[in-house]
N, C-alpha and C positions, 0 to 999 in steps of 0.2 A: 868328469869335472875339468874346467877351464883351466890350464897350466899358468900359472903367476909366476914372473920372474921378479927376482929380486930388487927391481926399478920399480916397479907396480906396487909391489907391496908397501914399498917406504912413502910414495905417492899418497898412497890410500892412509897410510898410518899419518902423514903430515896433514890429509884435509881432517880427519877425524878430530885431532891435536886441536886446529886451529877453531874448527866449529866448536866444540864444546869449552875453549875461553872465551871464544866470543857471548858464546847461552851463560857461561859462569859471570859476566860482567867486568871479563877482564878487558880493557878498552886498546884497539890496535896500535901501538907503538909507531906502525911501518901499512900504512896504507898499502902497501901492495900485496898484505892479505886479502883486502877486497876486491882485488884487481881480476882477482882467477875466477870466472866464467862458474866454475864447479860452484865453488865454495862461496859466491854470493848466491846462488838457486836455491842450493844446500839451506844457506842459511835462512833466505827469504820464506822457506814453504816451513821451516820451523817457527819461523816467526808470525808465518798465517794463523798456524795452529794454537797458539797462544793468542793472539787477534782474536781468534773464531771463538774460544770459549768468553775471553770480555765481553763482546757484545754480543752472545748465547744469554749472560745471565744478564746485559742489561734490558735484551727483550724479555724475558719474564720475570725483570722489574718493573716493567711498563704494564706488561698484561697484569700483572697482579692488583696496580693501583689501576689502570682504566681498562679491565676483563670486557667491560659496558662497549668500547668501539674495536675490540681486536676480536675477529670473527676465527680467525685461521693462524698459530705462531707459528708455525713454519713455513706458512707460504708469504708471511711478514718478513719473517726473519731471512728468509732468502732473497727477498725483492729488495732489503735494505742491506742487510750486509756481505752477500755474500759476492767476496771479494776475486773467487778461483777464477774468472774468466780472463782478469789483467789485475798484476800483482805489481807492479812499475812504481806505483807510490809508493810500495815498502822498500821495493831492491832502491829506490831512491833516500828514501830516510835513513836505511841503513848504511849507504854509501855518504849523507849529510851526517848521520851522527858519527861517523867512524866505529859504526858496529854497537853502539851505545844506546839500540833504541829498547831494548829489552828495560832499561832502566829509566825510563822517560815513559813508557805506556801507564795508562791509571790500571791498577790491580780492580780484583771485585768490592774492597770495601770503598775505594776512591768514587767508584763507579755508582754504587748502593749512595754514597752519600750525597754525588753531582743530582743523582734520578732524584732522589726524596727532595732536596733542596731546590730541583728543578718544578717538583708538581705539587708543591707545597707552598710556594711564594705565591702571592695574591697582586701584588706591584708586579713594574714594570721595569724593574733593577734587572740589570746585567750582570752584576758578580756575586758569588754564594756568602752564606753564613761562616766566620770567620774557625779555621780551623788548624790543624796542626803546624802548616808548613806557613799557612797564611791569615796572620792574626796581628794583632799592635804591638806585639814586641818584636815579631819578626816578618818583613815582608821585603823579601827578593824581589830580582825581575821577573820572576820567573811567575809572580801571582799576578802582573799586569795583563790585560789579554793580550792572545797573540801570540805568548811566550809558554815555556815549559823548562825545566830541571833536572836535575838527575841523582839519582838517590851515589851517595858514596859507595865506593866500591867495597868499604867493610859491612855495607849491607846488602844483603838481596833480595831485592822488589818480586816476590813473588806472584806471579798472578791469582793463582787462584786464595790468595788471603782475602779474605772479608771479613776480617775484624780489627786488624789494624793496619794506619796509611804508613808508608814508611817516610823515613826525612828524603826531602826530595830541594833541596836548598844549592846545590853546586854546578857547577857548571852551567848557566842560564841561558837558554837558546831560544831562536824564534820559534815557533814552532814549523813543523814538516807540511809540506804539501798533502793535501786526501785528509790531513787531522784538523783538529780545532782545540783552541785551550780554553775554556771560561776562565774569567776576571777572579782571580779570588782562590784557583787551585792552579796546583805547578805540573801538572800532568797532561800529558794527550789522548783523545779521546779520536776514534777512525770515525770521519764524515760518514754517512750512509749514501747508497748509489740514488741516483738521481741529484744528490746536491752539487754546489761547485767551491771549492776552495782552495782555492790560489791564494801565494804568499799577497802581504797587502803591500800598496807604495803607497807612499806619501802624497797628500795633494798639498802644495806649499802655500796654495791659496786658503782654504779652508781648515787646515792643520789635523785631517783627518785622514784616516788609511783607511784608503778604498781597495775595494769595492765593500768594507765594511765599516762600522761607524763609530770605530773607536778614537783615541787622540791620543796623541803620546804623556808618557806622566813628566812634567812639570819635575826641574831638577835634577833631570837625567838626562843632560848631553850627548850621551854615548846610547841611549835606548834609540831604537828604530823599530820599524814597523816591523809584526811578525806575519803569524797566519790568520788561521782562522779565529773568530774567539764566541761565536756561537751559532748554533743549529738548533729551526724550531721553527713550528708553523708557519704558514704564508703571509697570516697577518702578523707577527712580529718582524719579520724580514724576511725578504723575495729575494735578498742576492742572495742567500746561502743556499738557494736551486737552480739548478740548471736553466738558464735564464730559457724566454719560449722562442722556438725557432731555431733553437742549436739542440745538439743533444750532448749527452756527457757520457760517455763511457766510461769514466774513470772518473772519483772525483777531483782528479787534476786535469783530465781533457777536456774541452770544449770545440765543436763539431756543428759547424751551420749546415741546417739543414740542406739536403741540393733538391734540384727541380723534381715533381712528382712526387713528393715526399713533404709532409707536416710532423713540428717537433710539439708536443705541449709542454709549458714549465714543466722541471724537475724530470724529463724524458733523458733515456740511457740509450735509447737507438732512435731509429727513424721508422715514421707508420707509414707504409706507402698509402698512398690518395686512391678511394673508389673511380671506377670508372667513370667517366662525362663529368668529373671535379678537374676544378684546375686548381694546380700547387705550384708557388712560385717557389724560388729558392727562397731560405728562410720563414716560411710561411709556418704560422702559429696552428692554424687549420684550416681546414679543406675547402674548397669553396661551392659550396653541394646547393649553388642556386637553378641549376636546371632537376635536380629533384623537385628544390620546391616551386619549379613552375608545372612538372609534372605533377605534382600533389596537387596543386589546386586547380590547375584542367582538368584532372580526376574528380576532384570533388565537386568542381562548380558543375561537371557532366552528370552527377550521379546527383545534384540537387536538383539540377534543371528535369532530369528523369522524374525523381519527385514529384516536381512540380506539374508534368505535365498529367503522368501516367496512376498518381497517389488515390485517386479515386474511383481509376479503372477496379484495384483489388477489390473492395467492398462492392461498386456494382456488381461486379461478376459476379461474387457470389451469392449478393444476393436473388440475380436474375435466376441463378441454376436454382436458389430456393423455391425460386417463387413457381419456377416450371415444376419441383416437385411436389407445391403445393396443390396447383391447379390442378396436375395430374390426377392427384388423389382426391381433389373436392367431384372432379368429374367422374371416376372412377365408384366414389360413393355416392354421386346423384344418382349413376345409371343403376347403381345395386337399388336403390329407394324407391325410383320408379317402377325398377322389377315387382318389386317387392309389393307396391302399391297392385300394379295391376294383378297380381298372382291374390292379394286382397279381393280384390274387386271379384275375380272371376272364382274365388271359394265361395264368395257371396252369393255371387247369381249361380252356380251350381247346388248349392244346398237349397236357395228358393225351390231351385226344377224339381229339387229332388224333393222338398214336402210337397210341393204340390201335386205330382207325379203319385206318393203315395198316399194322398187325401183320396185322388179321383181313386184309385185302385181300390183303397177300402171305401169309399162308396159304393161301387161296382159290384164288389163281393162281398157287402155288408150281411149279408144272407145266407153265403154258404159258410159248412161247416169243417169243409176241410182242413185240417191240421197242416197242411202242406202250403197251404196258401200262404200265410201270414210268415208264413220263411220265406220266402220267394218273394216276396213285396220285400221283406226286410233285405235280404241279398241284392234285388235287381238295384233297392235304393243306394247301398253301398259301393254299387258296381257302377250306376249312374255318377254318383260322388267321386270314384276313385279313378274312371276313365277319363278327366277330365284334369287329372294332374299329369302334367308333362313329363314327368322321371317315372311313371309307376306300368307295372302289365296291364295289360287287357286282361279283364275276365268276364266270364260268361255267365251269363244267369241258368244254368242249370241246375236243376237240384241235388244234389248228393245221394245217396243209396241209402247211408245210416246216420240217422242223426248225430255222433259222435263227431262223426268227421266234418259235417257242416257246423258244427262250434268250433271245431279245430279251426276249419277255413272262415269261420268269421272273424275269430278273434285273431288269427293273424294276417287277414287282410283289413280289420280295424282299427289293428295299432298302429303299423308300420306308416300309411299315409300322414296320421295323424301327428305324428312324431315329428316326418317329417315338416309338418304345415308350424310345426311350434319350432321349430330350428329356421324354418326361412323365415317367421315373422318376427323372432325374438334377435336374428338378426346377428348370430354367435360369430360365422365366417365375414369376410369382407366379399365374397364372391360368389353367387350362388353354384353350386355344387351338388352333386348328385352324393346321395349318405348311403352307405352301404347299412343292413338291416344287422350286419353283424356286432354284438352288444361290443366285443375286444375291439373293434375298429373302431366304433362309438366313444369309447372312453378314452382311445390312445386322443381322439380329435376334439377333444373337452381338456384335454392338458397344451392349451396352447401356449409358442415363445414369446415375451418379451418381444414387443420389434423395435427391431437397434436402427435398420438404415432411417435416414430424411424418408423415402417414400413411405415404409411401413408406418413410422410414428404419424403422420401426415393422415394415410388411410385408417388408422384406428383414430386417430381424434376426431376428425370428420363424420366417420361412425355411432364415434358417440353422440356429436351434436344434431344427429339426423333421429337418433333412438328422442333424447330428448324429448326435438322438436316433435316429433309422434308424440312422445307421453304427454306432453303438453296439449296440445290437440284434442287427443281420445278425452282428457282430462276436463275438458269443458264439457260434455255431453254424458257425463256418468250417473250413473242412474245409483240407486241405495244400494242395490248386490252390488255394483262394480267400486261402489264408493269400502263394500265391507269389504270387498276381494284386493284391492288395490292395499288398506290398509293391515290385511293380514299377512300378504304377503310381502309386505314394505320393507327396502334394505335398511341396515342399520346405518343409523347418522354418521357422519363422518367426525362433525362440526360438536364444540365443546358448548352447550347452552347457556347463557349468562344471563341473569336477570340482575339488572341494576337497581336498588333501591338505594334511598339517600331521604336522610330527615333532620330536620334543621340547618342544612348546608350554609351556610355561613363565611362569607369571604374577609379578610381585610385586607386590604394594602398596607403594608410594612412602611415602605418609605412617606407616605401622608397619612396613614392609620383613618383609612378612608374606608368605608362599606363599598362593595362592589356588588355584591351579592349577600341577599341576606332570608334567611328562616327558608329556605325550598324543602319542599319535602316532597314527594312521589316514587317514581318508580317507571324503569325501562322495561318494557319486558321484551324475550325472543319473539319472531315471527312478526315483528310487529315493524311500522314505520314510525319513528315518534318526530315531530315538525317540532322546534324552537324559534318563535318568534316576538317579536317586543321591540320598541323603539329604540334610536342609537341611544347608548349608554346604558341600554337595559341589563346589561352581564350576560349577555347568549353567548359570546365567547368563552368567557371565565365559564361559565358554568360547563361547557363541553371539556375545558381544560380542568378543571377540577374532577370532571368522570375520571378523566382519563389520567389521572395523577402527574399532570402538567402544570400546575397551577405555581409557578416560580413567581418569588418576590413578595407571595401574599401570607397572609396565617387565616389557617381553617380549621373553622371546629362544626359541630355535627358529627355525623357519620354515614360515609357510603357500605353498603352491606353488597356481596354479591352472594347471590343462588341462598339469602339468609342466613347467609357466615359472613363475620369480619374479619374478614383478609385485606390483605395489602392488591389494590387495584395493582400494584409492577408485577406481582405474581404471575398477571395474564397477560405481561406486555407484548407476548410474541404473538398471540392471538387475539388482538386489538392494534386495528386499523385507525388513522387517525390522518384525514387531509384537511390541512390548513388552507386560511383564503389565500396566500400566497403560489405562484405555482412553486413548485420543486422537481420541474422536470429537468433534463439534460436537454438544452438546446442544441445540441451537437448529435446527440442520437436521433435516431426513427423511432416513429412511436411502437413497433415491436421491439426492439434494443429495451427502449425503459420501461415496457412492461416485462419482459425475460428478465431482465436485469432485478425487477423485483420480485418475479417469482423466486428464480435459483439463490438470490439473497435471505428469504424468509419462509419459504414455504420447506415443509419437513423434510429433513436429509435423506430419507431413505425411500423418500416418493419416488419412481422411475421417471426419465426422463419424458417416457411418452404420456405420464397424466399432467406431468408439467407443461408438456405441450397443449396437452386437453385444455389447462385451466388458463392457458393465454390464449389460446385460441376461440375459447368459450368468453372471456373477457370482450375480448376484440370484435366477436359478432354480437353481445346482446348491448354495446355501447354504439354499436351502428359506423367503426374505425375501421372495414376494413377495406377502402378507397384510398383511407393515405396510411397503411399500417407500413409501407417502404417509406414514406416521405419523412426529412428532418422536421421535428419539433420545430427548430428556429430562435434562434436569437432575435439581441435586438439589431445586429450590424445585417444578417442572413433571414431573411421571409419566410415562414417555413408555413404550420398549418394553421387555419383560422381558431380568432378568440376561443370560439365553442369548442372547437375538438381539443384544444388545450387544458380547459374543463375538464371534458371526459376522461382524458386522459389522466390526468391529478387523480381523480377518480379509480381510472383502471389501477393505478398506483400500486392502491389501497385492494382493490378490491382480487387481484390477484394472489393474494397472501393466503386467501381464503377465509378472514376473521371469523372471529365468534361476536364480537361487537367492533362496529363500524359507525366511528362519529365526522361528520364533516360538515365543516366552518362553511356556510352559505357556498354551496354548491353551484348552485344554479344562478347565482350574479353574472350579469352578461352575455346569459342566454336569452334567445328566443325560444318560445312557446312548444315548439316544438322539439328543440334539443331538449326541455326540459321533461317533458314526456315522454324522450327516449331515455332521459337518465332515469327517471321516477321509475320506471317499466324496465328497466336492467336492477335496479334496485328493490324492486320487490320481487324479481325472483331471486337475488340474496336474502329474502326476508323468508321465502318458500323452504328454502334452506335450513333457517331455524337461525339466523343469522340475525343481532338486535341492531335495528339503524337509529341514530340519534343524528337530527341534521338542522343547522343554523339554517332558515330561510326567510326571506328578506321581498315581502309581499307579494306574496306566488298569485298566480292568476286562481279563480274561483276550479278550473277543471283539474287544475293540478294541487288545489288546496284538498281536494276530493279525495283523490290518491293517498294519501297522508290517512293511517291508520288514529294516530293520539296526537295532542297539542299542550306544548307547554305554553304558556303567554307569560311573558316578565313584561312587570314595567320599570320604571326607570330607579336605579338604586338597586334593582334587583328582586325585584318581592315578587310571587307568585301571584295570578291575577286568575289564570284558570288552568287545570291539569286535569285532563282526561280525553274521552274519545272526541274528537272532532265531529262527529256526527249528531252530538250534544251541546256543541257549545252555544248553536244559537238558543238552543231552549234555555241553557243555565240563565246566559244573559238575557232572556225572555223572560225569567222568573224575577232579573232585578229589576225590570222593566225598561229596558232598553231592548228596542226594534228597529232591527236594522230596515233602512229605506228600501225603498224597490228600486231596483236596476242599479246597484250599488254592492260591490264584491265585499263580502262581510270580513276577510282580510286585510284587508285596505279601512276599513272602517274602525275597527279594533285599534289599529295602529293609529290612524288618526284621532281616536279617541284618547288612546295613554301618553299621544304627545301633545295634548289638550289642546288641539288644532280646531276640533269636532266636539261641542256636547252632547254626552248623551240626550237620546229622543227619548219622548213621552212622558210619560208623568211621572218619572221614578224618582226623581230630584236628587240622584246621585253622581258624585262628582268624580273625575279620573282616579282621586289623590284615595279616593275610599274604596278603590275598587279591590286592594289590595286585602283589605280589612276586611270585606265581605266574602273575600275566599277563605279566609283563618278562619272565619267564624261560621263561615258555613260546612266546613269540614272539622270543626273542631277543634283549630289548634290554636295554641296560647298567641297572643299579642303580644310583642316589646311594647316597652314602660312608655317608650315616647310617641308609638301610633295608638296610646289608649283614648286619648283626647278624642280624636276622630271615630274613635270606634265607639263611645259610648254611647250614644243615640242609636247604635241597632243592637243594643244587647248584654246579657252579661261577659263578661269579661275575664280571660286567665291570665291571671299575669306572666309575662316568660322572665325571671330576673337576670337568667343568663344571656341576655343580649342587652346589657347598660352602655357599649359602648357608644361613643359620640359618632355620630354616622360621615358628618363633616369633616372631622378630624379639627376641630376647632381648639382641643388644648393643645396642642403645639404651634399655635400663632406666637406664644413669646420666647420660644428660640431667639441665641444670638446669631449672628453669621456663621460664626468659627462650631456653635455647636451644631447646626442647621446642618454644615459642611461635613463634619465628623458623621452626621447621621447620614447622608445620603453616602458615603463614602465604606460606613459598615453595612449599608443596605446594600451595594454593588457586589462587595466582599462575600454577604452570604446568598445571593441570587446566582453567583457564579460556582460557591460552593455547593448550592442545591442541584446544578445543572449537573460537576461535575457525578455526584452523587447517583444522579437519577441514570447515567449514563454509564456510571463504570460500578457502583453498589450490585452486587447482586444478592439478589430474594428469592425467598422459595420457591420454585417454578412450579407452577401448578396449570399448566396450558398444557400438556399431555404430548407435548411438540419438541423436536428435538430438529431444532435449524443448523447448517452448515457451520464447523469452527472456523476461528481465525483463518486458518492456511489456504482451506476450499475459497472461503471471503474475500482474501487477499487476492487469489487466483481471478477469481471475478473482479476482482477491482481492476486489475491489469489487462481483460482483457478488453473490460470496457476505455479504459483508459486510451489503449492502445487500437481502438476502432477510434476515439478522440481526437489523435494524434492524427491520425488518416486523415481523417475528414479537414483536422485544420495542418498540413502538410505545408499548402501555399504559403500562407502567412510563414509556418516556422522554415521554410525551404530560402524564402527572402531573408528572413530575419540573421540567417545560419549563411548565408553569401555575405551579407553585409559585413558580416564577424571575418570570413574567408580572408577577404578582401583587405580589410583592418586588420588583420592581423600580418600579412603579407608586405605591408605598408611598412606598419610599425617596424615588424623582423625586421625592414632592410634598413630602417634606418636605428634600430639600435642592433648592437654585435655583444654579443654578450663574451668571458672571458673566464680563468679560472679566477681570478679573485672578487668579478661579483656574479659571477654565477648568472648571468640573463636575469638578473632583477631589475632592469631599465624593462626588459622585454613583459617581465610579470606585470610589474605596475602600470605599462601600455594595453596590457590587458585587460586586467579590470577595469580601467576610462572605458575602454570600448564593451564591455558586458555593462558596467553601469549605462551606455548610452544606448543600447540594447533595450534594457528593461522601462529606462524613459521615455521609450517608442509606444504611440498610444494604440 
């Protein structure tokens, strides 16, 4: 241990003495206690420590009342109070108060009660709720801002009390440098780092102590400015921080920033400046305009990239497609052709060979040999099987035992044969040599999945080659091949539907107008059904009523399907429905928006290569595949012609794979020809089992042909004829209208129900009765108001469920305001039927299970984003012009801490608004 001499010890015994009256509040007589270097340190770090627990609890006074914006209280609480780095404004206070600052600090309840009063006031007063030391019977200087007090020395202001203030009335001071007094208590309270506060002067002009905004009190000649007298937000006051461009170390120092260096308000050091910035001295922040001339040379480079190179992505890929395709459409011609000739020459081989054994049993029609008719049967077998490419030679000798010549027939009779039913049914994509082994036979009948572009490519192609065969063979069948074909017929894929509907009946809601009225018939599968009738005859409504589309109207009758009443939404996912409008993406190729409608609706768990099958099956029997790479086309961009846009609508639909498929006048704006290829893609949908209902709008006489059944509406909607088209001229022959020579009996019809035409000959029937002799000649009841007309051909049923006014003539006396009110609740529930029909879900009964939301989405994005592609240019300019404007704008507004770049926001939206106005 250190030896202490007798000087040392009395040393150390007098700082101990003097520290501890100074912590007791006993006030220095003889300043030259403070004088000793030791004993102000000494006292200064005891006086931190008492410091450091007041504002410890007045930070989680704050976090308690606003937890909502304090993320971290100790990296808070160290950023604002913690004072250990320079302690100079206490060893100063203490040397101003003459060791007296222990009794001048606020305790924890002074502190609890500045905070509450502080986060509780709703105005914009400066001094607290009136309190112990500072209230209307007693108010010192020390409750003025700026000033402070000191409790008497027979009391002692403990800090850590919080529950009562002590008397703090005597001795009244300015307050200390680094503190602040609020207006209304007699205490000091330690500035937080970042702030600044220095004693205030007097400005003699404005009678106010700056750098804060108090005023002296009125009647006190002897009061002067003190310190500080408040600390709080930016928008209450910006001097109480460290102004921007100096920093503050201390909150009594102030420190202008020097060159290479930026300070922001309320800054405690200096941030040095990034590289290529320039900083002047004082400078608030950095000046980082060669970043942003490199940013926007960066981006105007990577737009202009865009702009040039945005369309290269999608051709590329899809050229390498298209060499995958052709690859494999050539790949499976050359197999077809094989295959064909390998046909052709079983054919002529089997001729040789009956003929061969016709002449033989001529020849030896006479002898008796036993041996003979083996050996013809052998040589013919050998004749047969020497002429297949993959098999042995064998020889027509006879065998020694007849055992073994059935051994050797029946295994040189199978194995050829086998193979002839594997190369024509066409299993492989290649032809190939088959081993006779049964285990290697069965491993090569569990074939994979083919995942790459070329496999999927070579097996759809395969398909449509097997097809086009069956199709073929299928014109030339004879009654065996008609029973063989349909015994051994795959099972359907496709869900059957038969549409029936009786009395179908429409009204319009908003006019309580008939649109359609009393229909009755029936769709059936396999079938084509034509709807035709003059404009306003209801052929729309009526396709939209099948299809439980029929918004804005009220329906009664009933639609039946497969002879159950169900809910037509039941089958919505296997019901097709193209409208006259198109709904194509003009920004995609016409294979994008048929894919895009396959993977949207056809069944989840179908593999990707039949999905391929059924667009690529779409795309040849619609005769698309010349422009299946080219865009649709807008109206700004030319893409493919009227007709293929058709088709396309069309393909839509027909990729889904429906069970029933209706569509709105198909063939409008075709020529003869397009419509022939649609007719003729559309009934092998019907070969399918698949039911077509289609709007058509005076087809030519060869395409009227086509057409399996005919609905005829006339005007108002009334049935005039239903059933097969291959009858209708007779029906109308029996009412005695004959149609003229060289006059297409569809076009005549039509001009007859638009009473342009009267009927010929001597039937003396009129358009308006034409409707009337259909009900009557099938039987069904009449409404009360077409009886008039109807009574001269017959008795009569009455229907009393169809009293409606067809005109909608009793709401002629509506007033405006109610007229208004009606159209206004008819818009209301037209929109709530949409929502309904679109988000309601109903029993599924389509046997179909389509992709969820998330796969849906997936697809939505990627088409979107071929969208984006394609329209690059346009957004590549659009997104420069923004670059540009906003580059502008930045330089000429500078944004700051106290508005935050809200000149620069509001520069920006002008410039997206003028964006969007761009046409």
């Amino acid at each position: 241990m250190p030896s202490w001499s007798t000087k040392d010890l009395l040393v150390v015994l007098a700082l101990a003495v003097t520290v501890s009256s100074l912590l007791n509040g006993v006030k220095c007589q003889q300043t030259s206690d403070l004088d000793n270097p030791a004993v102000l340190s000494v006292l200064t770090q005891l006086v931190y420590s008492q410091v450091s627990n007041v504002t410890s609890f007045l930070s989680h006074e704050i976090s308690n009342r606003s937890s909502f914006c304090v993320e971290d209280l100790n990296a808070d609480w160290n950023n604002a109070f913690n004072f250990s780095s320079d302690l100079g404004f206490l060893t100063s206070c203490i040397q101003t108060t003459k060791g007296d600052i222990k009794q001048r600090i606020c305790n924890e309840a002074e502190i609890k009660f500045y905070s509450k009063s502080l986060l509780d006031r709703s105005n914009g007063i400066n001094y607290l709720k009136p309190n112990k030391n500072c209230n209307l019977t007693s108010w010192v200087s020390g409750c003025e801002p700026g000033w402070a007090c000191s409790a008497p020395s027979t009391e002692q202001a403990e800090f850590q009390n919080s529950q009562d203030m002590p008397s703090r009335t005597t001795d009244c001071e300015p307050c200390c440098e680094g503190f602040f007094c609020p207006h209304g208590i007699t205490c000091m309270i330690p500035c937080p780092l970042g702030s600044y506060c220095p004693l205030a002067k007097l400005n003699n002009t404005t009678g106010v102590c700056e750098p804060y905004r108090y005023q002296l009190p009125p009647m006190r000649p002897n009061h002067t400015c003190g310190g500080a007298n408040i600390w709080a937000d930016v928008d209450s006051s910006s001097e109480t921080f460290c102004p921007a461009g100096w920093y503050c170390p201390t909150t009594t120092k102030r420190i202008p920033c020097s060159s290479g260096h930026y300070c922001r308000m309320g800054s405690i050091s200096q941030t040095r400046c990034f590289k290529l910035t320039s900083c002047k001295s004082k400078a608030e922040t950095q000046n980082m305009g060669v970043y942003g001339i490199m940013l926007i040379a960066a981006l105007s480079t990577l737009l202009l990239i865009i702009y040039s190179c945005s369309d290269q992505v999608l051709s590329t890929r899809e050229r390498r497609m298209a060499k995958s395709r052709e690859a494999a459409a050539r790949s499976v011609r050359k197999t077809s052709n094989a295959r064909q000739r390998w046909k052709t020459a079983k054919d002529v081989a089997k001729k040789s060979a009956s003929g061969l054994q016709a002449q033989l049993s001529r020849t030896f029609s006479r002898k008796k040999d036993v041996a003979d008719p083996e050996k013809v049967k052998m040589l013919g077998q050998a004749t047969d099987i020497e002429l297949l490419s993959h098999s042995h030679p064998i020889t027509p000798n006879i065998a020694p035992s007849s055992s073994a010549v059935q051994k050797e027939k029946a295994k040189e009779s199978i194995d050829p044969m086998q193979m002839m039913h594997e190369i024509e049914n066409g299993d492989n994509l290649h032809l190939e040599t088959k081993t006779r082994d049964k285990s290697v036979q069965g491993k090569a009948s569990k074939e994979k999945q083919p995942e790459t572009h070329s496999q999927i490519f070579k097996y759809a192609y395969a398909q449509l080659e097997k097809e086009k065969a069956q199709q073929q063979e299928n014109k030339n069948l004879t009654f065996s091949g008609v029973v063989n074909m349909a015994t051994k017929g795959e099972p359907r894929k496709r869900l059957l539907m038969e549409i029936s509907f009786k009395d179908l009946t429409l009204i319009l809601k908003v006019q309580n107008k008939l649109i359609l009225r009393c229909v009755t018939g029936k769709i059936k599968p396999g079938r084509i059904t034509a709807v035709m009738g003059p404009s306003g005859a209801g052929k729309t409504t009526f396709l939209s009523a099948v299809a439980g589309k029929a918004f804005g109207c009220k329906m009664t009758g009933s639609v039946i399907i497969n002879g159950k009443t169900e809910s037509i939404h039941s089958y919505k996912k296997i019901i097709g429905f193209v409208p006259q409008d198109d709904i194509v993406h003009g920004n995609l190729t016409v294979e994008e928006n048929l894919w895009f409608s396959a993977q949207c609706r056809l069944s989840a768990d179908l593999p990707k290569a039949d999905k391929v099958l059924v667009v690529e099956r779409v795309i040849e029997f619609l005769g698309l595949q010349s422009v299946r790479n080219s865009l649709v086309g807008t109206v700004e961009k030319r893409g493919i012609s009227g007709g293929q846009r058709k088709r396309v609508n069309v393909g839509l639909e027909m990729v889904m794979e429906p069970s029933l498929l209706l569509l709105d006048e198909p063939t409008s704006g075709l020529d003869s020809a397009s419509c022939q290829l649609l007719l003729r893609a559309l009934r092998r949908e019907a070969l399918q089992g698949v039911n077509i209902c289609m709007v058509v709008h005076q087809p030519s006489y060869a395409l009227f042909n086509m057409f399996d059944d005919l609905i005829l509406l006339a005007k108002g909607g009334l049935t005039v004829y239903h059933g097969p088209v291959k009858k209708v001229e007779e029906y109308f022959l029996g009412l005695g209208i004959c149609i003229p020579e060289r006059i297409n009996p569809p076009d005549y019809f039509i001009d007859i129900l638009e009473g342009l035409v009267e009927p010929g000959g001597s039937s003396g029937v009129s358009y308006k009765d034409l409707p009337v002799r259909w009900m009557l000649h099938n039987g069904y009841p009449v409404p009360l108001d077409m009886q008039k007309n109807a009574a001269k051909f017959g008795n009569l049923t009455p229907n009393p469920a169809n009293e409606t006014d067809p005109n909608g003539s009793e709401h002629d006396d509506r007033s405006f305001a109610g007229e208004l009110l009606h159209d206004v609740r008819h818009v209301v529930e037209l929109e709530g039927e949409k929502i309904l029909f679109n988000f309601l879900k109903s029993q599924d009964l389509s046997n179909r299970k389509t992709p969820g939301i998330f796969k849906q989405y997936k697809y939505f994005l990627i088409r979107i984003v071929k969208q984006r592609l394609r329209e690059s240019k346009i957004q590549a300019i659009d997104y420069l012009i923004l670059l540009l404007a906003g580059a502008c704008l930045g330089a000429l507004s500078r944004g700051n801490d106290q508005k935050f770049g809200g000149v620069g926001y509001i520069y920006t939206v002008i410039c997206l608004f003028y964006v969007k106005l761009r046409p």
